[in-house]
LUMKE-545165 format. One record per residue (C-alpha): residue in three letters; residue number from 1; x, y, z. Coordinates in steps of 0.001 Angstrom, whole numbers, plus 500000, padded with zeros to 6 digits. Example, Ala and Ser with C-alpha at 12.3 -4.5 7.8 and 13.67 -1.06 7.14 Angstrom:
<recs>
+------+-----+--------+--------+--------+
: type : seq :      X :      Y :      Z :
+------+-----+--------+--------+--------+
:  ALA :   1 : 512300 : 495500 : 507800 :
:  SER :   2 : 513670 : 498940 : 507140 :
+------+-----+--------+--------+--------+
</recs>
This chain:
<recs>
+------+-----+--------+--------+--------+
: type : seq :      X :      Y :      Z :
+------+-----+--------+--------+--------+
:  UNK :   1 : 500000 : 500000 : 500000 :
:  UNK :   2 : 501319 : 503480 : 499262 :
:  UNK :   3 : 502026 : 506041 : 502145 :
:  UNK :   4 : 499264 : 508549 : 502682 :
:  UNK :   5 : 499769 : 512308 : 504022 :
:  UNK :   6 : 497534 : 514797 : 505898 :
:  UNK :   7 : 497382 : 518367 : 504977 :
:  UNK :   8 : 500019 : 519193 : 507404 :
:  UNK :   9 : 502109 : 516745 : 505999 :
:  UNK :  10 : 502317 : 514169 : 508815 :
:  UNK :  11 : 501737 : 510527 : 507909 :
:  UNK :  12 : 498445 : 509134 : 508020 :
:  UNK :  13 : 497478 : 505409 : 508071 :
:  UNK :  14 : 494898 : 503718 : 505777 :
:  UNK :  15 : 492542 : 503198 : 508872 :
:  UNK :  16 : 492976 : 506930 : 510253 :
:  UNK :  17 : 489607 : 508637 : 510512 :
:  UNK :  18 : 491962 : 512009 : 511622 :
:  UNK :  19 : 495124 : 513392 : 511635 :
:  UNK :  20 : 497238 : 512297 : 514810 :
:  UNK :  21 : 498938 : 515490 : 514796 :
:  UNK :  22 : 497236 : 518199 : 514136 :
:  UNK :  23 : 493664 : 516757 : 514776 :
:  UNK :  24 : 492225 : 516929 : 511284 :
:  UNK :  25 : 489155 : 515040 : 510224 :
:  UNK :  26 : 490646 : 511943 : 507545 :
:  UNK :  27 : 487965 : 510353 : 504889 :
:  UNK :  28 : 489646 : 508196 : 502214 :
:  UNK :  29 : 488127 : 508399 : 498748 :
:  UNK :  30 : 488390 : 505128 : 497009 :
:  UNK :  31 : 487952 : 506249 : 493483 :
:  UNK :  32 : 490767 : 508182 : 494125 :
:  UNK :  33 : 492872 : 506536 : 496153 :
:  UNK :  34 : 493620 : 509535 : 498533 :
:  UNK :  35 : 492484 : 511013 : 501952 :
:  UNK :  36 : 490789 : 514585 : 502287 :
:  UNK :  37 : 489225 : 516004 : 505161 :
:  UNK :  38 : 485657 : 515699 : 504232 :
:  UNK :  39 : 484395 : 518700 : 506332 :
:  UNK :  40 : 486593 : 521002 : 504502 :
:  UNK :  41 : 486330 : 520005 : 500849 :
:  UNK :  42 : 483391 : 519268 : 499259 :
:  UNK :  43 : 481982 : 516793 : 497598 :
:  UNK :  44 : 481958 : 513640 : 499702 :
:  UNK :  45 : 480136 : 513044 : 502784 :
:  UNK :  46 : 480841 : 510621 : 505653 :
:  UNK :  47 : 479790 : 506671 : 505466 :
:  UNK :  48 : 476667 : 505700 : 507124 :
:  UNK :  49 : 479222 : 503105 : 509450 :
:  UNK :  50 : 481343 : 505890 : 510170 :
:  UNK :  51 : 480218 : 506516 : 513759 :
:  UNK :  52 : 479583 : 502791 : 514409 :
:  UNK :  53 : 482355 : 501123 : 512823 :
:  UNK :  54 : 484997 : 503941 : 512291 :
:  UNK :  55 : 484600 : 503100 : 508394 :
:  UNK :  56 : 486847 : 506205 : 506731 :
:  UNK :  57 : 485522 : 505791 : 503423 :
:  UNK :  58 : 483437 : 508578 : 501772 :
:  UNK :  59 : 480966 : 508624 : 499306 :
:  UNK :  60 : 480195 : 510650 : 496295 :
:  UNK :  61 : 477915 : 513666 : 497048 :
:  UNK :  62 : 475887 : 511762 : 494066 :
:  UNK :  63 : 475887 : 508666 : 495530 :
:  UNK :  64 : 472120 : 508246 : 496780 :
:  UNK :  65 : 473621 : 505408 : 499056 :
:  UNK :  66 : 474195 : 505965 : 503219 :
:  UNK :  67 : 477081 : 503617 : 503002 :
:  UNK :  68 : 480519 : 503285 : 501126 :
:  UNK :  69 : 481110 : 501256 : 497941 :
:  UNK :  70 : 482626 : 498678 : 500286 :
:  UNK :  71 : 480248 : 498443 : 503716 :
:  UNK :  72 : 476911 : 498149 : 501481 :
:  UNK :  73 : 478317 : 494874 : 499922 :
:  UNK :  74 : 477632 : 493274 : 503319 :
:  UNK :  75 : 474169 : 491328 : 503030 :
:  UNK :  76 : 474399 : 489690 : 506352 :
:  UNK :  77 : 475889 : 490677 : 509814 :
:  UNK :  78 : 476308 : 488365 : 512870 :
:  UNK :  79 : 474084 : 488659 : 516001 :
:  UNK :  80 : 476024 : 491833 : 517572 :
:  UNK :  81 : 474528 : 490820 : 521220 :
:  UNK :  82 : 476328 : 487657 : 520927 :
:  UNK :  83 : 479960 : 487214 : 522066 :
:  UNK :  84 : 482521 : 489216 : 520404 :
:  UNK :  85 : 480847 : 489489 : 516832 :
:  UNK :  86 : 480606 : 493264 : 516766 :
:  UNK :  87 : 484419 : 492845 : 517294 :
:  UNK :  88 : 484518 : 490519 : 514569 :
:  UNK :  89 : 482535 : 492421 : 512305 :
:  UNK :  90 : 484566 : 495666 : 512795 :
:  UNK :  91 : 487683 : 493253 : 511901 :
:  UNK :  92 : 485665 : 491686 : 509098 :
:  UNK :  93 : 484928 : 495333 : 507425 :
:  UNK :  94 : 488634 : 497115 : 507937 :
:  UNK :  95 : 490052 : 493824 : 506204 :
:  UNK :  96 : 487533 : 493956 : 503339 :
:  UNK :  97 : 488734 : 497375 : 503149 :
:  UNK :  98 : 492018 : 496292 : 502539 :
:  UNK :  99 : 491647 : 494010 : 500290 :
:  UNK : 100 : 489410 : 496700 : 498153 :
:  UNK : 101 : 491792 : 498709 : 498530 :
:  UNK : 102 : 494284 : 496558 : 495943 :
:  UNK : 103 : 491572 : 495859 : 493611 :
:  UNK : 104 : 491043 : 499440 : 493380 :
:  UNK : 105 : 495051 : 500183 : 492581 :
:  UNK : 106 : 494379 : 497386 : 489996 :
:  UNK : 107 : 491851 : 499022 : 488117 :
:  UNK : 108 : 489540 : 496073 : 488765 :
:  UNK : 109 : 485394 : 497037 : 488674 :
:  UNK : 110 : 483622 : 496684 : 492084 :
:  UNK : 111 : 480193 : 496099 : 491455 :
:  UNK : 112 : 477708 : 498310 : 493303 :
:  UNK : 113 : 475070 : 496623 : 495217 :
:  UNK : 114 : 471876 : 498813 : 493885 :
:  UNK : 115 : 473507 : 498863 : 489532 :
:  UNK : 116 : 471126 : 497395 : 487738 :
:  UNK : 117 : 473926 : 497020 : 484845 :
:  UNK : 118 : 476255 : 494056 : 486286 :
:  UNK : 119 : 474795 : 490776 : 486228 :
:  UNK : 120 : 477298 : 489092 : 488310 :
:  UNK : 121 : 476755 : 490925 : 491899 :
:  UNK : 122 : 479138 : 490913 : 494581 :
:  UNK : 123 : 477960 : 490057 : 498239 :
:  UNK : 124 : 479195 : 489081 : 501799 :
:  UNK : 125 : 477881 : 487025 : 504559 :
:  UNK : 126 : 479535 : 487126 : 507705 :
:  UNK : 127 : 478018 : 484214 : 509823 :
:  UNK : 128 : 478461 : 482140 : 512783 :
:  UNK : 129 : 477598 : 478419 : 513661 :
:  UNK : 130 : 477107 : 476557 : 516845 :
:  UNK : 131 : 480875 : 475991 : 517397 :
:  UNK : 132 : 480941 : 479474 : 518552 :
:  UNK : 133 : 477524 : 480667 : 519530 :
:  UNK : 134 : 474772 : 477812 : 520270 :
:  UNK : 135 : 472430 : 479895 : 520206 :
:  UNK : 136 : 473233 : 479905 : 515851 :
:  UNK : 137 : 470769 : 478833 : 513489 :
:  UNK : 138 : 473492 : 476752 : 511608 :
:  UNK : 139 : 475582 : 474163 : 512796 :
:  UNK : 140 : 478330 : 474179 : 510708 :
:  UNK : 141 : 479526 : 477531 : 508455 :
:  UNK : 142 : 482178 : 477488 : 506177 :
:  UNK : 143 : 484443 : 480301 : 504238 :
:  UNK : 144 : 483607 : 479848 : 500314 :
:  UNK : 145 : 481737 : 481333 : 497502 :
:  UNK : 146 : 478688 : 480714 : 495729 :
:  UNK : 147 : 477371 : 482681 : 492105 :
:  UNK : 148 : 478605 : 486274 : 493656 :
:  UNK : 149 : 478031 : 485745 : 497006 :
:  UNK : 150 : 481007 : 485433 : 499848 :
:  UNK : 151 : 480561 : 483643 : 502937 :
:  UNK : 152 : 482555 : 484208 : 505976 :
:  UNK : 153 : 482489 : 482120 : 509362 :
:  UNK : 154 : 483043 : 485445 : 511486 :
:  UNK : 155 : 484665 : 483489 : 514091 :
:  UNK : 156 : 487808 : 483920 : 511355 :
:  UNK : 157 : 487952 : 487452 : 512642 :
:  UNK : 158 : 489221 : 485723 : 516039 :
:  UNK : 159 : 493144 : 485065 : 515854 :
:  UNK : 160 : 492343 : 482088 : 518487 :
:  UNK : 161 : 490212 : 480155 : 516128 :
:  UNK : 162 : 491829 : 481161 : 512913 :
:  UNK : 163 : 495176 : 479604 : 514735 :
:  UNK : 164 : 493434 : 476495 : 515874 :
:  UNK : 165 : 492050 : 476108 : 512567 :
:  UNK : 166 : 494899 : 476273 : 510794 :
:  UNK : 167 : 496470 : 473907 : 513049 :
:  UNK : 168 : 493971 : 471504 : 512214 :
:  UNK : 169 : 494203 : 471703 : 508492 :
:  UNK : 170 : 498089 : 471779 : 508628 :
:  UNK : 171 : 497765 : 475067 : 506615 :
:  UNK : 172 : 501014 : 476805 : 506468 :
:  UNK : 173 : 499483 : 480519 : 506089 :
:  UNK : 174 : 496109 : 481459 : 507165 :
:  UNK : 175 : 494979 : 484892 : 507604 :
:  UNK : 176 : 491993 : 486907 : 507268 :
:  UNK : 177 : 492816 : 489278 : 504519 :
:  UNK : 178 : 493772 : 486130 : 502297 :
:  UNK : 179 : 490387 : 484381 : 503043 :
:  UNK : 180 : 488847 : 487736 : 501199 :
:  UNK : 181 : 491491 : 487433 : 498421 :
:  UNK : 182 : 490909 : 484027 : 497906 :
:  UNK : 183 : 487139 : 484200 : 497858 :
:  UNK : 184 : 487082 : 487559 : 495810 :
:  UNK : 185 : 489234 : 485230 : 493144 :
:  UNK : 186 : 486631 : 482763 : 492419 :
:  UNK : 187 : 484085 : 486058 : 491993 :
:  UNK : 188 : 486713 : 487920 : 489571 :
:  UNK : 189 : 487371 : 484300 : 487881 :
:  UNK : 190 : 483337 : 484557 : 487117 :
:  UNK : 191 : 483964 : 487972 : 485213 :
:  UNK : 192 : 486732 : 485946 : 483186 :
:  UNK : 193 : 484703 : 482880 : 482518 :
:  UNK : 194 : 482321 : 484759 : 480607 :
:  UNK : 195 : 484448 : 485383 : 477540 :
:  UNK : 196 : 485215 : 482142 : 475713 :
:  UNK : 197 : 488908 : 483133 : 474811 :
:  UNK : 198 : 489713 : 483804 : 478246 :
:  UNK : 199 : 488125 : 480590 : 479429 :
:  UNK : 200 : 490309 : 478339 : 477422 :
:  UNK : 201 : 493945 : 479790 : 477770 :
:  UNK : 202 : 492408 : 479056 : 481598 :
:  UNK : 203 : 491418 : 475294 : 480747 :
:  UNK : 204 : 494680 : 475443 : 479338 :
:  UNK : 205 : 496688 : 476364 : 482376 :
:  UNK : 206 : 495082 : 475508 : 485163 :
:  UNK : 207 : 492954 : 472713 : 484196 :
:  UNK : 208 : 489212 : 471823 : 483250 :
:  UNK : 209 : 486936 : 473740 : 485620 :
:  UNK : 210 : 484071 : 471493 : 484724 :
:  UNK : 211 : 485902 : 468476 : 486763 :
:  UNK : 212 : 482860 : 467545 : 489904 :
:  UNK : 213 : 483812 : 469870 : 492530 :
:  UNK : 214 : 482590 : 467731 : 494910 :
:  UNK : 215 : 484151 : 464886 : 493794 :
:  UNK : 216 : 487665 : 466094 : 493531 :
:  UNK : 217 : 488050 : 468023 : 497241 :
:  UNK : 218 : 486843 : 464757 : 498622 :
:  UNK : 219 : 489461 : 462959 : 496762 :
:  UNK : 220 : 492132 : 466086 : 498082 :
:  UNK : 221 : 490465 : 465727 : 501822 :
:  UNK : 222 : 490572 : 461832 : 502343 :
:  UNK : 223 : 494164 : 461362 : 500142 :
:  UNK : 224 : 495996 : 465012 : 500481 :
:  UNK : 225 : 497846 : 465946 : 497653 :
:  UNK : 226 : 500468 : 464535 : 495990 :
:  UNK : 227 : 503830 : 464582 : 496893 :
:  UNK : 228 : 505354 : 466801 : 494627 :
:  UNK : 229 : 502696 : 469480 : 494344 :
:  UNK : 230 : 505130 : 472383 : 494642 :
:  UNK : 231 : 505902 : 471564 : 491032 :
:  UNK : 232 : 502511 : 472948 : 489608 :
:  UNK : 233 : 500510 : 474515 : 492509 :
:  UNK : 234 : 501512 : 477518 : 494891 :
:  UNK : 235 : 499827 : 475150 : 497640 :
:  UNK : 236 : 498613 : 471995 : 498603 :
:  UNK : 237 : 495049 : 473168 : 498431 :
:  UNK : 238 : 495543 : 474418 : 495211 :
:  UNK : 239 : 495964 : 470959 : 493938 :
:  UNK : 240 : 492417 : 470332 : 494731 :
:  UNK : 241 : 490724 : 471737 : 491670 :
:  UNK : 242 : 491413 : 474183 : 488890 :
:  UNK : 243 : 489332 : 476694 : 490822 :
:  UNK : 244 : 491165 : 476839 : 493783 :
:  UNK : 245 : 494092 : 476530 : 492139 :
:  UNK : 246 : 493100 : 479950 : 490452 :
:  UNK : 247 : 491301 : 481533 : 493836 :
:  UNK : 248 : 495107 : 480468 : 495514 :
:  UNK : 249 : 497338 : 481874 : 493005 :
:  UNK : 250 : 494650 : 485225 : 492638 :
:  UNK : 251 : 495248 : 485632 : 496335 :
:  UNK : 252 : 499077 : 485498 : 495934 :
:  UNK : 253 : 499051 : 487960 : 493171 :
:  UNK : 254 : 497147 : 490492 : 495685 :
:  UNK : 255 : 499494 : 489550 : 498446 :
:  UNK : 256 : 502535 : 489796 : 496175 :
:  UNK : 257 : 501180 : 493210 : 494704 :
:  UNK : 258 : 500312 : 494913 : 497462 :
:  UNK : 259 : 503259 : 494229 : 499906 :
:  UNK : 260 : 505295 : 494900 : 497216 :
:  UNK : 261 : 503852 : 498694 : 497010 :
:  UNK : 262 : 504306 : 498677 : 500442 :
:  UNK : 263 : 507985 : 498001 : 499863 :
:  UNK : 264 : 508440 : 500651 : 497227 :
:  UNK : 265 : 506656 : 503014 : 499278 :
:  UNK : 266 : 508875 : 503183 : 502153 :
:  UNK : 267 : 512077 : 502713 : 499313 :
:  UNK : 268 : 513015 : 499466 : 500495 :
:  UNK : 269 : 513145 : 498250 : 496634 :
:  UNK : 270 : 515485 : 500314 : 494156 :
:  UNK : 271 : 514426 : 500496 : 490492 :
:  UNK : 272 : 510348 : 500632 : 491410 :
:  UNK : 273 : 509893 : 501983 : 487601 :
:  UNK : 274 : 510042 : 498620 : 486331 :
:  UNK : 275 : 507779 : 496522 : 488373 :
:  UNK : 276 : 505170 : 496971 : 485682 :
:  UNK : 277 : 507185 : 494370 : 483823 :
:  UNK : 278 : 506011 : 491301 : 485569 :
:  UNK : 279 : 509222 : 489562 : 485112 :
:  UNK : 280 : 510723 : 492377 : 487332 :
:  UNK : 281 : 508368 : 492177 : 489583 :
:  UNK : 282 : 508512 : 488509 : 490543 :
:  UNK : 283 : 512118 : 488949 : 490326 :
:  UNK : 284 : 511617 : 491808 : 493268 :
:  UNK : 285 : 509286 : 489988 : 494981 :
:  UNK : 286 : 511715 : 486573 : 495008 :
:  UNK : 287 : 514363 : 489303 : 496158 :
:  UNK : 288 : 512168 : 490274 : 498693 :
:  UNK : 289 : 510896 : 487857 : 500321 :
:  UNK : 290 : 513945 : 486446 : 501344 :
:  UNK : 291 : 514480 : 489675 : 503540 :
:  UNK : 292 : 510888 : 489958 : 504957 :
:  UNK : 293 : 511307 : 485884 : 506004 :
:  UNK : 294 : 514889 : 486999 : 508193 :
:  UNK : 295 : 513593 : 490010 : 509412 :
:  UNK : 296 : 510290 : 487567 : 511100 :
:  UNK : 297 : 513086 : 485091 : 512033 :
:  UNK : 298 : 515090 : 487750 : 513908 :
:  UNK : 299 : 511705 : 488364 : 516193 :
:  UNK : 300 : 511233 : 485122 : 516691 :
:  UNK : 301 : 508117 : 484288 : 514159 :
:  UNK : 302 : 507212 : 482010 : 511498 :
:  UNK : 303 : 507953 : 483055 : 507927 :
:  UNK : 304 : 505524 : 485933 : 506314 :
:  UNK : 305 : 505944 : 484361 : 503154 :
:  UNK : 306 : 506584 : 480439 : 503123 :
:  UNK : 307 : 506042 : 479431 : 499487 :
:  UNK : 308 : 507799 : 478001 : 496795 :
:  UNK : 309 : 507590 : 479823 : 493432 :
:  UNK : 310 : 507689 : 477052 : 490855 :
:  UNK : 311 : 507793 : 477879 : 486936 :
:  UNK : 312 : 504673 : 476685 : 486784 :
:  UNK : 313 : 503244 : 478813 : 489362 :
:  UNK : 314 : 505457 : 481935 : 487856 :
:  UNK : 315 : 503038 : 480922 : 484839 :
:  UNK : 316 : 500109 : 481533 : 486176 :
:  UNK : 317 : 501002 : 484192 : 487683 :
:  UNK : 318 : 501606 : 485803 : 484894 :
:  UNK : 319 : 498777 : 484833 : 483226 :
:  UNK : 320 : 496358 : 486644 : 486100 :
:  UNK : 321 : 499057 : 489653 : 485704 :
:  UNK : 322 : 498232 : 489743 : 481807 :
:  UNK : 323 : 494742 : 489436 : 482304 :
:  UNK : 324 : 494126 : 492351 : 484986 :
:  UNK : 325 : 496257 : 494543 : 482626 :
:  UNK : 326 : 494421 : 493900 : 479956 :
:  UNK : 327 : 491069 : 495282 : 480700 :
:  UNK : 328 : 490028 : 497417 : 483640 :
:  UNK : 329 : 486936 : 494941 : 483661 :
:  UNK : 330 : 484445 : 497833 : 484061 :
:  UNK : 331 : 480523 : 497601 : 482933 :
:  UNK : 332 : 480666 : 499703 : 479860 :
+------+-----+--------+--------+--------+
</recs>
């Protein structure tokens, strides 16, 4: 993520709702990708979850909507007099936030909730399950996506559980913000399904989508994957299917991107100019991720970044890379 500045030129953060130094009000603007004060310029008013859920995003002055281009996506909230959810929902929207934010710097369309243009919407369900709150209508809820819309077990938004979890399915990574990538993959690989071109360089790479779903993860969950998986896939759960192969290596290409900005930002990666070239930027990225690893091991932690880049992998990479460059993806 690039660095952001207030008026007074101190250095702002993406979640700052004001200025830490001289006290300014802070709205960001997403189509822009930059923070005014929004009770000082005009033109943008405050989100309807500002007061509620510190949301910093502003909306359009002709925007009939009460809430940003990111809160109104949420269809379904969990029981805020239960537990910690409002906790977990606050998490839930500051990290789908973030993970806007990258689409945004990509050029990628959001869809709006009320356009009557898109016909593939885009919505999230934050729910709960029994495990957590028996007092929940459903007994199990799982993280996925189904025809647009994005489920999330909110418990995820708990560090505990998300830990324990991954324990359980000997996941090497888990984190919140790559549960949104990943699921926001399989919507954006919806968008790229529908032209017929795009679909079969696709096939060609990552394998036949039509393969039963079903089928094939309960093949991956009773057998695991195969032993040399790091040859094709960026991880074992990629291996499953073609589609999570792509939702995995969509997620990556966020991660990759965005920490990479990061990097640039604070000009701790020379030559920045040619990270458009993808071949420089994986190159960077290889480069960097050595460093970010031995700067977790010198505190003591386990590697940001524990994945083996395969040529195969760089492949498909670059084939999501060449795709989001070539279009903007927006409803003409």
């Amino acid at each position: 993520m690039k660095r952001f500045y207030c008026a007074c030129g101190n250095e702002i953060f993406f979640t700052n709702c004001f200025c830490n130094a001289c006290g300014d009000s802070q709205g960001f603007i997403p189509e822009q990708l930059l923070f005014i004060n929004p009770f000082v310029q005009e033109g943008y008013r405050l989100c309807g979850n500002y007061e509620l859920l510190q949301c910093n995003w502003l909306i359009h002055e002709s925007d009939s909507n009460s809430q940003c281009c990111a809160c109104r996506l949420t269809r379904t909230i969990p029981d805020l007099g239960v537990n910690n959810n409002f906790q977990r929902w606050k998490k839930l929207e500051d990290t789908k936030r973030r993970a806007f934010y990258m689409l945004l710097r990509l050029g990628l369309m959001i869809p709006d909730r009320l356009s009557e243009r898109d016909d593939l919407p885009l919505l999230f369900d934050f729910l709960e399950d029994k495990r957590t709150n028996p007092a929940a209508v459903f007994d199990f809820i799982s993280t996925g996506h189904a025809n647009g819309i994005i489920t999330l077990n909110a418990a995820e938004a708990d560090d505990s559980y998300r830990s324990a979890t991954q324990e359980i399915m000997n996941e090497a990574y888990r984190t919140l913000l790559g549960h949104f990538r990943h699921e926001l993959g399989h919507y954006y690989w919806m968008r790229l399904a529908k032209n017929l071109a795009e679909l079969t360089a696709f096939r060609d790479l990552f394998g036949d989508d039509r393969q039963d779903y079903n089928a094939t993860m309960e093949a991956f969950y009773s057998n695991g994957a195969a032993n040399n998986w790091q040859e094709n896939y960026i991880s074992a759960y990629a291996s499953s299917h073609p589609l999570e192969d792509w939702a995995e290596t969509w997620a990556h290409y966020l991660h990759i991107s965005e920490t990479l900005e990061t990097a640039c930002s604070y000009q701790l990666i020379a030559n920045v100019e040619k990270l458009d070239d993808f071949h420089h930027w994986l190159s960077a990225w290889m480069e960097f991720s050595v460093v970010l690893n031995a700067l977790n091991r010198s505190m003591g932690t386990s590697d940001p970044y524990p994945f083996v880049i395969s040529a195969t992998v760089k492949k498909k990479l670059q084939f999501i890379d060449g795709w989001v460059k070539a279009k903007n993806l927006s409803i003409i």
